[in-house]
C-alpha positions as CSV (number, residue, x, y, z in Angstrom):
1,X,63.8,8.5,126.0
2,X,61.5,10.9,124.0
3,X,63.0,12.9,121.3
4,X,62.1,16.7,121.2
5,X,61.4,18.1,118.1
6,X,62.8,16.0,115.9
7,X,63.4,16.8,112.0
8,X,60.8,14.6,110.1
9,X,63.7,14.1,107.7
10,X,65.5,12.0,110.5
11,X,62.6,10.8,112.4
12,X,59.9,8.1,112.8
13,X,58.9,5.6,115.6
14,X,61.3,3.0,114.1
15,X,64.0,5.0,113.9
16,X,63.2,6.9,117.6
17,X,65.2,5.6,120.5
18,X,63.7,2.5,121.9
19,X,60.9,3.1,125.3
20,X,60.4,-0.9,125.9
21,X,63.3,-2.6,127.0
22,X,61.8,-6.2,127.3
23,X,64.7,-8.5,125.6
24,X,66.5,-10.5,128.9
25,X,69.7,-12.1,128.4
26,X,67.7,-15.3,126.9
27,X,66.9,-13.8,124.7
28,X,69.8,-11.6,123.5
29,X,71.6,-15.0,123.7
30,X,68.8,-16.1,120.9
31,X,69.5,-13.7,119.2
32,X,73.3,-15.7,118.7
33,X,71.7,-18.9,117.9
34,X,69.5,-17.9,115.4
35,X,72.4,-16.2,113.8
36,X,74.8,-19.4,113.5
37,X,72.9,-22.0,114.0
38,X,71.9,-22.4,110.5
39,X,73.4,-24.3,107.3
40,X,75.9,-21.8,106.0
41,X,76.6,-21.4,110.3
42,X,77.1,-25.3,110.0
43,X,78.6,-25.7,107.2
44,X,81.6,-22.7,107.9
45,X,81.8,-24.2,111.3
46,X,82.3,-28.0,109.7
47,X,85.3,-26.0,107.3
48,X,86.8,-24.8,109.7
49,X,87.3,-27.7,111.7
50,X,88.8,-29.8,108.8
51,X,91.5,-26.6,108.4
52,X,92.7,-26.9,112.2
53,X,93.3,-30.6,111.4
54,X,93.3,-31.3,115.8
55,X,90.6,-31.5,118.6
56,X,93.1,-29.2,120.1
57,X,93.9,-26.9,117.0
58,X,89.6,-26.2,116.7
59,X,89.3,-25.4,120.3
60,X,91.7,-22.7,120.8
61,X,91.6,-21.1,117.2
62,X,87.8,-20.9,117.6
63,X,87.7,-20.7,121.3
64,X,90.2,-17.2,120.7
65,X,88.1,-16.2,117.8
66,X,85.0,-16.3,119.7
67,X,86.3,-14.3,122.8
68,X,87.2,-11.5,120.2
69,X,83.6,-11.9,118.8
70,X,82.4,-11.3,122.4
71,X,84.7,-8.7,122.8
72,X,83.3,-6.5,119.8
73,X,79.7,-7.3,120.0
74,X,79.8,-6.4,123.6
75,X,81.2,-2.5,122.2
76,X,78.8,-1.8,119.8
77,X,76.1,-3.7,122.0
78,X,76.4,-1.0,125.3
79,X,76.2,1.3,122.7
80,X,73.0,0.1,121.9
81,X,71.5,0.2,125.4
82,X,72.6,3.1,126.7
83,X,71.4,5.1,123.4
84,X,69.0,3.0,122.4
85,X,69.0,3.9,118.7
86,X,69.2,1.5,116.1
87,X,72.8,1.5,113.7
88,X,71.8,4.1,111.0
89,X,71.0,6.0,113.7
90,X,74.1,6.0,115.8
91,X,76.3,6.3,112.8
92,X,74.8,9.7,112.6
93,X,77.4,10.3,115.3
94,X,80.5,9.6,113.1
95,X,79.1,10.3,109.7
96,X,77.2,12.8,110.1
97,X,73.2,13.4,109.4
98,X,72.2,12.1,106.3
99,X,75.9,11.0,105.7
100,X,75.0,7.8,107.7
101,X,73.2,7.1,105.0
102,X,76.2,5.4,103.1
103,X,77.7,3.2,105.7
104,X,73.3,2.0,106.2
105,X,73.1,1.3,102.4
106,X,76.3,-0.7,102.1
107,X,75.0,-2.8,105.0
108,X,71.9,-3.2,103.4
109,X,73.1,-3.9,100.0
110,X,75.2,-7.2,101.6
111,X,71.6,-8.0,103.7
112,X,69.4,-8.2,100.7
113,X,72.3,-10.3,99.0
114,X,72.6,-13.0,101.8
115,X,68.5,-12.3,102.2
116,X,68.2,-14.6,99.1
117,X,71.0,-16.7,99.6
118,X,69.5,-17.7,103.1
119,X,65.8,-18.2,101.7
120,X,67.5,-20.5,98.9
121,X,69.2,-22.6,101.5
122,X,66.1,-23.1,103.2
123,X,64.2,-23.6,100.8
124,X,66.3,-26.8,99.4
125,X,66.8,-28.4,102.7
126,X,62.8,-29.1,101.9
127,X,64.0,-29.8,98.8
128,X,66.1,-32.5,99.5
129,X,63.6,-34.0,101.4
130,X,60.8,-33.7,98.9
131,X,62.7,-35.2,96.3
132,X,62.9,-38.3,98.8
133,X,59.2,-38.8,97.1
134,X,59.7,-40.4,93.5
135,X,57.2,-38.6,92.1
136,X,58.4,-35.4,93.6
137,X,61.6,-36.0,91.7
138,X,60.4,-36.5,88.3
139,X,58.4,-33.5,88.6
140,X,61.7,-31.4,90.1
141,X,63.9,-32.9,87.4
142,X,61.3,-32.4,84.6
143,X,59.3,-29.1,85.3
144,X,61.3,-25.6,85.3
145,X,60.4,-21.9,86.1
146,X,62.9,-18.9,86.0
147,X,65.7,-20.8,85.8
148,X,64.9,-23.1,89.0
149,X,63.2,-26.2,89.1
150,X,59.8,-25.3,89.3
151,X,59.7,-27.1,93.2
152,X,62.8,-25.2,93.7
153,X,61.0,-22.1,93.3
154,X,57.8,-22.9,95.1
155,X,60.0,-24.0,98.2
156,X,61.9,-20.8,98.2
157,X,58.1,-18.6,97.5
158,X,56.7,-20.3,100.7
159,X,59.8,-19.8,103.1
160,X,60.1,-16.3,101.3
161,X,56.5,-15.5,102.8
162,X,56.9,-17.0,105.9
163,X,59.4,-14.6,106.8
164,X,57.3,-11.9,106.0
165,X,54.9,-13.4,108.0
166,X,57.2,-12.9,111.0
167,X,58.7,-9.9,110.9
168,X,55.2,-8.0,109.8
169,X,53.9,-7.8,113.7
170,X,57.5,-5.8,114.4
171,X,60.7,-6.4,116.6
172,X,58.5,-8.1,119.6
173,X,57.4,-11.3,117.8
174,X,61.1,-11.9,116.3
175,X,62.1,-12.0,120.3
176,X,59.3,-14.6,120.5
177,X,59.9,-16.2,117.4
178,X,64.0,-16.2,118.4
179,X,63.2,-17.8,121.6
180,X,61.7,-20.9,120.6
181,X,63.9,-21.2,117.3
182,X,67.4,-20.8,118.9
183,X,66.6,-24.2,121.2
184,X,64.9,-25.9,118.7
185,X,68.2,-26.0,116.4
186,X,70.0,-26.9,119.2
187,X,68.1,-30.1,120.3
188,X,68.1,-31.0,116.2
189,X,71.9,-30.4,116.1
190,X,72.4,-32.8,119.1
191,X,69.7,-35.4,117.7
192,X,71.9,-35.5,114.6
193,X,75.2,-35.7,116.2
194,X,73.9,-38.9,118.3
195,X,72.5,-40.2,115.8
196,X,75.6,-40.4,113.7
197,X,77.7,-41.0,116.1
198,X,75.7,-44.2,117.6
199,X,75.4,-45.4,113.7
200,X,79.3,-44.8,113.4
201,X,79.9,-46.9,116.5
202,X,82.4,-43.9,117.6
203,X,82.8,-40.6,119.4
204,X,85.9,-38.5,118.0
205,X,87.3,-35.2,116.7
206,X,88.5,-35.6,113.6
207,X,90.9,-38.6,114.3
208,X,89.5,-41.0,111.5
209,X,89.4,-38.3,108.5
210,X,93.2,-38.8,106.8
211,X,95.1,-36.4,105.9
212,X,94.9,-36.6,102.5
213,X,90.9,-36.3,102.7
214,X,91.7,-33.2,104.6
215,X,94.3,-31.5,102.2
216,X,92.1,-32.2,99.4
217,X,89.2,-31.0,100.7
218,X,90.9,-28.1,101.9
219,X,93.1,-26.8,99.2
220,X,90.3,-24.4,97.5
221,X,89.4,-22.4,100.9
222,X,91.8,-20.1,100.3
223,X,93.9,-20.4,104.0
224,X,96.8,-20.2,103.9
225,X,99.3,-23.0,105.1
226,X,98.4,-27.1,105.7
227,X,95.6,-28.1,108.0
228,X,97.0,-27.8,111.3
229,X,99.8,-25.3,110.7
230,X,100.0,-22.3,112.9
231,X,99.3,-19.9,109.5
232,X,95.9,-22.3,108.9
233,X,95.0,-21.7,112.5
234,X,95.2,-17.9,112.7
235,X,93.7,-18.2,109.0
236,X,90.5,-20.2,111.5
237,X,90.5,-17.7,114.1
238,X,90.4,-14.8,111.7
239,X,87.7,-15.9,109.7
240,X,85.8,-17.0,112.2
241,X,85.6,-12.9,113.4
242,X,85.2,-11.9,110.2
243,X,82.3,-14.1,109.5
244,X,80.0,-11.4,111.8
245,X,81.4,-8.8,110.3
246,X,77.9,-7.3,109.2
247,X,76.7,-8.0,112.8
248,X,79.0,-5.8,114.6
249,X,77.7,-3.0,113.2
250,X,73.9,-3.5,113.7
251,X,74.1,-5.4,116.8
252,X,72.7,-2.1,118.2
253,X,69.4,-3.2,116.3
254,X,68.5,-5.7,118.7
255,X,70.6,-4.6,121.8
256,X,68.3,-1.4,122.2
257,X,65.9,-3.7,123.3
258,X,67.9,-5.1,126.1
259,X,66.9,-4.5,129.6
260,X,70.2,-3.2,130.9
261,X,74.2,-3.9,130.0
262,X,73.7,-6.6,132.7
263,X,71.4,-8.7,130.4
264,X,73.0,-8.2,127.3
265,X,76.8,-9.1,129.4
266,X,75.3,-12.6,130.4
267,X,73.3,-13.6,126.9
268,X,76.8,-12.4,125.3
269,X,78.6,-14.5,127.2
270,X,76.3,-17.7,126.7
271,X,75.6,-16.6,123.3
272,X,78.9,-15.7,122.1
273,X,82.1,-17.7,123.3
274,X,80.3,-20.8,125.2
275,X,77.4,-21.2,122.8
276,X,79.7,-21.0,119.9
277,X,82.5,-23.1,121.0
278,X,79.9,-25.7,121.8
279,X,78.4,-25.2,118.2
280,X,81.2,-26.0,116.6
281,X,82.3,-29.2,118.6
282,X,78.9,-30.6,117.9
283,X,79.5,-29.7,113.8
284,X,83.0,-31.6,114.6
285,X,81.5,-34.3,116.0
286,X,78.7,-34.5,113.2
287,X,81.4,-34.3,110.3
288,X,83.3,-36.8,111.8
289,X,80.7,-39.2,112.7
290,X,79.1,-38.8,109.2
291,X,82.8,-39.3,107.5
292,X,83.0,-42.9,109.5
293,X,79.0,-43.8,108.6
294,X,79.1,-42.5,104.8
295,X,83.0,-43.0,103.7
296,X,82.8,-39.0,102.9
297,X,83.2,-35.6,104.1
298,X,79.9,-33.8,103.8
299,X,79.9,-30.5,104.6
300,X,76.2,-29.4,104.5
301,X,73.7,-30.4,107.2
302,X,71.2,-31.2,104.8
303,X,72.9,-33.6,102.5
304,X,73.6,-35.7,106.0
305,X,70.1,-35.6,106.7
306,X,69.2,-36.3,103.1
307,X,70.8,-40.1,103.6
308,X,69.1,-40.8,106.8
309,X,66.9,-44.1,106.3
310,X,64.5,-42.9,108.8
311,X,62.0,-40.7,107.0
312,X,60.7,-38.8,110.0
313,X,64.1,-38.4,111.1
314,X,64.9,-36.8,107.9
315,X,61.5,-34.6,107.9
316,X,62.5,-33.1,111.5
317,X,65.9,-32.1,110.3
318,X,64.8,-30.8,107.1
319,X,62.3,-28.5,109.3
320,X,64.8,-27.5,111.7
321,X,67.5,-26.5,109.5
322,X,64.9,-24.3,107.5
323,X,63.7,-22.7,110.6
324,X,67.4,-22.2,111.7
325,X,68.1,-20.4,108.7
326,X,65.0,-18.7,108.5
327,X,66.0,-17.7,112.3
328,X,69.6,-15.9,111.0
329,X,67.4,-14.2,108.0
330,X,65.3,-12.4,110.4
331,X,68.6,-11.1,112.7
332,X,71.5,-10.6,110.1
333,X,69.4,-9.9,106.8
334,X,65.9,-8.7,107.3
335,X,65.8,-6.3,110.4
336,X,69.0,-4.4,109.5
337,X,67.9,-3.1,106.0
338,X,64.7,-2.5,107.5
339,X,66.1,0.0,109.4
340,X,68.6,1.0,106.6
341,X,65.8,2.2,104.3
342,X,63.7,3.7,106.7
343,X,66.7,5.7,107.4
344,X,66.8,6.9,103.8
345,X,63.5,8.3,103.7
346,X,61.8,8.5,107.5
347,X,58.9,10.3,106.7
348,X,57.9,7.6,103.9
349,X,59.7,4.0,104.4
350,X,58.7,2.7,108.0
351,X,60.4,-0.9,110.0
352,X,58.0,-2.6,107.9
353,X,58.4,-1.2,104.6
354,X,62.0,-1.3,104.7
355,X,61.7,-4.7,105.2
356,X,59.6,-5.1,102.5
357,X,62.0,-3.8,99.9
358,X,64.8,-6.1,100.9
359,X,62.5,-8.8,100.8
360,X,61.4,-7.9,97.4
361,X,64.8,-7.4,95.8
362,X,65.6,-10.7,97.2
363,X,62.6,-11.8,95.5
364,X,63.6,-10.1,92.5
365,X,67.3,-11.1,92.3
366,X,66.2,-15.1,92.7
367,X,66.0,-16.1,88.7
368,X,69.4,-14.6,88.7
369,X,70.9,-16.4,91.6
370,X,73.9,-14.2,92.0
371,X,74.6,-16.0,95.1
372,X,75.9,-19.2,93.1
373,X,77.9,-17.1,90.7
374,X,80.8,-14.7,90.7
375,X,78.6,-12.1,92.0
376,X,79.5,-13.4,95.7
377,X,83.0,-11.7,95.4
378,X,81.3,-8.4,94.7
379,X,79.4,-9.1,97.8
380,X,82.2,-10.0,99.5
381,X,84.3,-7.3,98.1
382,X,80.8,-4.7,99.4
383,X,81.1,-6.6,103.0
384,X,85.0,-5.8,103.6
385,X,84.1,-2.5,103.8
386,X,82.7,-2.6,107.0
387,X,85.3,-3.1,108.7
388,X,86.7,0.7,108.1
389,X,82.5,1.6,109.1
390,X,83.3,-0.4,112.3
391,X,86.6,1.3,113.3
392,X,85.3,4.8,112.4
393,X,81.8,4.2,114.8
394,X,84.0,2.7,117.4
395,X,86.8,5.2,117.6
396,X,84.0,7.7,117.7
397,X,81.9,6.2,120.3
398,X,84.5,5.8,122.5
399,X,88.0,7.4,122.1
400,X,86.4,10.6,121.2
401,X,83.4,10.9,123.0
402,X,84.1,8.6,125.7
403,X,80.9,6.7,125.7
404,X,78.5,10.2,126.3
405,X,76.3,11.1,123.3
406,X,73.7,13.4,123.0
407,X,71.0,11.1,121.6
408,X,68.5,14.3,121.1
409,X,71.0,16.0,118.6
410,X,70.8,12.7,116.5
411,X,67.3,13.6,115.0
412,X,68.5,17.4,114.6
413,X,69.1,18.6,111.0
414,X,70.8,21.7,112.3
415,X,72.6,19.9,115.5
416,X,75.7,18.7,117.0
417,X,75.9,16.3,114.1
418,X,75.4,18.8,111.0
419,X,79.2,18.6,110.3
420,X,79.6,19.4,106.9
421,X,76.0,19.9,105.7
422,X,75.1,16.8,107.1
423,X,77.9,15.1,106.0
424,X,81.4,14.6,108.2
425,X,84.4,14.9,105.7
426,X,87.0,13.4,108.1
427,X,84.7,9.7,108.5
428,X,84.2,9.7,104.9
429,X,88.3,10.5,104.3
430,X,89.0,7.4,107.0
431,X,86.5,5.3,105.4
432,X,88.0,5.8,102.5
433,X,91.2,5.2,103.2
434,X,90.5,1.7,105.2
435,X,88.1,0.4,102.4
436,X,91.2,1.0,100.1
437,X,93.6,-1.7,102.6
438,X,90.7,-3.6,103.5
439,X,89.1,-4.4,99.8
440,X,90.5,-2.6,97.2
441,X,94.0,-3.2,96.8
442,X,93.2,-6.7,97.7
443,X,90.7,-7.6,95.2
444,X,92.2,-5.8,92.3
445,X,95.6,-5.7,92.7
446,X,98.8,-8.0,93.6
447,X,100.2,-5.1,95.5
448,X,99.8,-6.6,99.1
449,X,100.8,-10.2,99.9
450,X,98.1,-13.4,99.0
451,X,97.0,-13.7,102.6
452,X,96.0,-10.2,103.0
453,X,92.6,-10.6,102.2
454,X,92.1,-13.1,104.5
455,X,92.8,-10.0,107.4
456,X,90.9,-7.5,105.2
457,X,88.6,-6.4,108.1
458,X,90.9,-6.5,110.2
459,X,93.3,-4.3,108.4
460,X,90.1,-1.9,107.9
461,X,89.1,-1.5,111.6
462,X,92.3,-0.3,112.1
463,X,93.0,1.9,109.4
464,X,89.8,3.5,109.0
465,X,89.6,4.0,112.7
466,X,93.3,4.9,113.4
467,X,92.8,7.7,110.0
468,X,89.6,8.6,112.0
469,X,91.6,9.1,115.3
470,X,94.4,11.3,113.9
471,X,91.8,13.5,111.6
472,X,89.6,14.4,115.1
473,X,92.8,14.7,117.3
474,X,93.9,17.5,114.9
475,X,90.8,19.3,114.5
476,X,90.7,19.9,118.3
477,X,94.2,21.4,118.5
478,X,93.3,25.4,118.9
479,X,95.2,26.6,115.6
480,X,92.9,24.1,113.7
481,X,89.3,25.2,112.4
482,X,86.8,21.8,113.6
483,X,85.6,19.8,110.8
């Protein structure tokens, strides 16, 4: 739909509700496996699976897990198609004008974060298969730069680049590049599991890894109860959700390029439950298998492939797995700050040049590696409150307005969304109050029990959006002034 008269300060053709609706449910369900098909995907999926201790315990902890997922994307997803407006945009709604500006940055902030963590894991699966070379070792055990091996950092330039090189020609060629990414993984993923498993002379879940393999390599995840136990399981499920917790907000970024709620149902539904499940039985199968051929649990795709004897075998799957992650880089961490900064400033950051900057302060934050320090629990600590963003946006979409927005006042300075000068004092109070259940008193405090954290965003959808509920509900009672 065109927008009339937009304020420049809210306004550019990024940011302006989408006019082509191309994306089928192919490739809305690419849009899934380039998110979790790729190492950290793998290697949370392959944890997760040692927790539930059973073929059994894995498939309904994930398999309920995933419905939720499906569940949550497909609310913020029909929000996308019907407004077509990207996630700053449509936070507007709930926090106001330019106070969607907060919720954008903090998802942004987490993006540029697991921007360079991605890129890095990329960047050494070619490692690991470089260093195959003798004299590619010598040089990446005896040349440094910044910190890194001096291969290290070359690796992570040239996948660093190639992402640009993607995402530069706009939202049109990540479809295309999603669509031939997202199968690619998938044929490596099953290569690698046959493979293993025809070496291992065995096809099982689990059954040959002893317990006391599993307790010890489970007793730093933080989960609660023994591998197996109804406490680890829910522990699974719960983690599992939380793990696209930056997703369900932005989903809207790529579902406003759907072609009706019809497509994006059906590539949800392939995408989410059934494509996941069946991700995650394959990473079961591939840990297991790998546990029988190697005598250990690893964890990470690439140290598997790393061992392989076959040195084209172990080029495809070094290739793959960087593609993969360069896949989930593109949806979770590249087009969502892109959008975030452009939001910011409309009239002077575009798509493009909001990409850009989260590129470069990945770019910039690489000689630091935060992401293999203590600077992950900040992240994390940032990421928990999205869950009170989440309930707010929700609640607002659709207890409040019932699923009817007027997507013309969303670019009006002056408009249905002014609130407070731009800013909505009851989203901010809510958000407020969830972030403090969801992450604060939890990181910093031993007022709540140990396993809270683990339901952080949970506890935050349904505070923030619950606060959010009660604030509205009062404002419309006809004593009350509206706020």
């Amino acid at each position: 739909m065109a927008v009339e008269n937009p304020s420049p300060n809210l306004y550019n053709e990024d940011l302006a509700p989408a006019e082509e609706r191309k994306w089928g449910a192919f490739s809305i369900f690419n849009v899934w496996t380039s998110d979790v098909h790729s190492l950290w995907g793998y290697y949370l999926a392959a944890s997760l699976f040692l927790l539930c201790g059973s073929f059994i315990n894995f498939v309904i902890a994930i398999g309920v897990g995933s419905l939720v997922i499906f569940v949550l994307m497909s609310l913020v997803g029909n929000a996308g198609v019907r407004t077509g407006v990207p996630f700053p945009v449509l936070a507007r709604a709930s926090f106001g004008t330019f106070g969607a500006n907060v919720p954008a940055i903090v998802r942004a902030i987490v993006a540029c974060f697991w921007y360079g963590a991605q890129t890095a894991a990329a960047s050494g699966a070619i490692v690991a298969l470089l260093i195959r070379s003798p004299a590619m070792l010598d040089f990446h055990q005896t040349s440094h730069f910044l910190g890194h091996s001096t291969l290290e950092f070359i690796c992570f330039v040239v996948v660093w680049a190639l992402q640009l090189l993607i995402i530069q020609r706009g939202m049109e060629t990540v479809r295309k590049f999603q669509d031939w990414a997202g199968p690619a993984v998938w044929i490596m993923m099953l290569i690698l599991a046959i493979y293993l498993v025809v070496k291992s002379g065995t096809f099982s879940f689990g059954a040959e890894i002893p317990r006391d393999v599993l307790l010890e390599k489970t007793k730093d995840a933080g989960v609660p109860g023994e591998p197996g136990s109804f406490a680890a399981l829910a522990a699974v499920a719960a983690t599992w959700i939380t793990y696209f917790a930056a997703l369900y907000l932005n989903f809207c970024d790529f579902s406003r390029y759907a072609k009706d709620e019809k497509a994006l149902r059906k590539g949800n539904l392939w995408g989410l439950p059934i494509n996941l499940l069946a991700f995650c039985l394959v990473a079961g199968v591939t840990t297991t298998a790998a546990f029988t051929v190697y005598g250990e649990v690893l964890l990470h795709p690439d140290q598997i492939s790393a061992r392989f004897d076959s040195w084209f075998l172990a080029l495809l799957a070094a290739l793959t797995f960087a593609v993969a992650t360069l896949g989930i880089n593109v949806v979770a961490n590249f087009v969502s700050p892109a959008f975030d900064f452009s939001n910011v400033f409309p009239k002077h950051i575009s798509f493009k040049r909001g990409g850009y900057i989260a590129a470069i302060i990945a770019l910039i934050l690489y000689p630091f590696a935060p992401w293999e320090t203590g600077a992950a629990q900040f992240v994390n600590f940032i990421g928990s409150t999205m869950g009170p963003i989440f309930g707010v946006m929700m609640v607002d979409y659709y207890l409040i307005r019932r699923g009817v927005l007027d997507v013309n006042a969303l670019y009006k300075e002056d408009g249905e969304f002014r609130f407070q000068g731009g800013w909505h004092t009851n989203a901010f109070i809510a958000f407020a109050i969830g972030a403090l259940f969801s992450s604060i008193l939890p990181t910093f405090t031993t007022y709540l029990p140990s396993w809270w954290g683990t339901y952080g965003w949970f506890f935050g959808v349904a505070i923030g959006g619950a606060v959010y509920y009660m604030l509205r509900m009062s404002a419309r009672r006809p004593s009350a002034v509206q706020v």
